[in-house]
N, C-alpha and C positions, 0 to 999 in steps of 0.2 A: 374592433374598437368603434363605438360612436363615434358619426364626425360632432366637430365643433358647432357650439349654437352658429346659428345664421344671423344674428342680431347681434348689435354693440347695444344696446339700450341698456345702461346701465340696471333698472327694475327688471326687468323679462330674465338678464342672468340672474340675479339675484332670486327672483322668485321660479324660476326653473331651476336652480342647484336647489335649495331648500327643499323642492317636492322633490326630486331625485334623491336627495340624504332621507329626508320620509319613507319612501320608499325603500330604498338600503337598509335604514335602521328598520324597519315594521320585517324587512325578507330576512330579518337575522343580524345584519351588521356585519362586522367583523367574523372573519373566518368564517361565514356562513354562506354570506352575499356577495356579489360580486359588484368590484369596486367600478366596473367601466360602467355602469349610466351617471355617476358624480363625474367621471376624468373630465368629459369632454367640459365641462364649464370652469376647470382649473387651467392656467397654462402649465406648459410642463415644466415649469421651472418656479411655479408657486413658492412661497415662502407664508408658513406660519408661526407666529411667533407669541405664545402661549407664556401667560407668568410663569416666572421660575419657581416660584411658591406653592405652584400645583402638583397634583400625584403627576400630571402628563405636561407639565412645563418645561421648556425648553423652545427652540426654533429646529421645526419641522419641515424640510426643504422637497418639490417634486410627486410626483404623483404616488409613489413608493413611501417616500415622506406623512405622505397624508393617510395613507394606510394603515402605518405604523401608531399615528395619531390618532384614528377612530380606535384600535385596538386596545391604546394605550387609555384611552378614556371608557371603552367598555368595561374597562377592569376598574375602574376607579366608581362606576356608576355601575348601579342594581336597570334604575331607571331614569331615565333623561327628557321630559317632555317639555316642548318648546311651547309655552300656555298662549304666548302672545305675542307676537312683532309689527314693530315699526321699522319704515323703511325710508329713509331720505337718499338719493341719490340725485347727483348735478356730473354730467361728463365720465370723468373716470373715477369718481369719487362718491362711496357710498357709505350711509352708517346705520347701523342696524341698532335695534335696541328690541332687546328679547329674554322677558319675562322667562324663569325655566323653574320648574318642579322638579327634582329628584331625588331617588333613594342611591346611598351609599351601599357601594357592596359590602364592606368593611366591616363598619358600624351598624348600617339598617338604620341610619340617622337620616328624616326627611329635610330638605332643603328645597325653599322659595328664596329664588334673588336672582336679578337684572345681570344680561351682560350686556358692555355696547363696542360692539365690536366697529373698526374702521376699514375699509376693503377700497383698494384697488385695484379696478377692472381693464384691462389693455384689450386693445385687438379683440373683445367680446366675451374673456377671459379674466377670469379671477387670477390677478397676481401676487396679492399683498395682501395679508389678513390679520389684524390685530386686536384680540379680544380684549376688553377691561372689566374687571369683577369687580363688585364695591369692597369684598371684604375674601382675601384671598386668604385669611386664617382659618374664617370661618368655612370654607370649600376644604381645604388640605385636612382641619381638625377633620369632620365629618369622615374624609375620605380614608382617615390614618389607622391604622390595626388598633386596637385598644389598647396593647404594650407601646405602641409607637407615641401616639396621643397623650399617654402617664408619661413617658417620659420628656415630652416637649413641656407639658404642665411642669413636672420636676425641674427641667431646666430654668423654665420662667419664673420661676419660685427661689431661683438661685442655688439651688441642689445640686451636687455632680454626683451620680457612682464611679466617675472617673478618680482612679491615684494617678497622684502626679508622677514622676519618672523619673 
């Protein structure tokens, strides 16, 4: 395993995990790549905590955790590129705001839209990661099988195929 950065500087982790995930994603990603040049800039006890509204929503706890989480978002995304970031960071406190391009595996529906994620970095170590999307319908429709997607539209329309009981 990597040791850990050598630096708390709140930017230098930040923009050394980013080129590391670069890296990972461009060598394959998931099940392809291998996860230890990202570890070292997570603690081990990271927590992600991702909308529930997403194909990969939930909180994603640990290096294991985070695995699960590229995996889970490979399958929800064809393509994923990070078009542009900004980076504010003070102490342990950083916020990203990152422009993202991509195609839906599902659909093959393209998607432009902002996430601004808020991170807390300990000991030089990414602990706390909280992404915000402006419009988490519009991610999950994109991301939904086409039968899945018809039938949220039916719901919202007030339709059931459900019988009652």
């Amino acid at each position: 395993m990597t040791d850990a950065p050598t630096t708390t500087d709140s930017m230098a982790v930040l923009t050394g995990m980013y080129a590391a995930e670069a890296d990972y994603l461009a060598a394959g990603g998931p099940g392809r790549a291998s996860f230890a040049p990202l570890a070292p800039y997570f603690a081990p006890d990271v927590v992600l905590h991702q909308a529930d509204a997403l194909p990969y929503g939930g909180t994603w706890r640990g290096h294991a955790g985070l695995e699960r989480f590229f995996l889970a978002m490979s399958l929800a995304w064809e393509t994923f590129d990070m078009v542009e970031q900004e980076f504010l960071a003070t102490g342990e406190t950083a916020v990203v705001h990152t422009r993202v391009r991509a195609r839906a595996r599902a659909t093959g529906r393209e998607l432009a839209f902002p996430i601004l994620q808020t991170i807390t970095i300990e000991s030089g170590r990414i602990a706390r990661v909280r992404p915000f999307y402006w419009d988490t319908a519009a991610i999950a429709e994109a991301c939904a099988s086409p039968a899945a997607a018809e039938g949220r539209a039916t719901a919202r329309h007030g339709a059931s195929d459900r019988q009652a009981g």
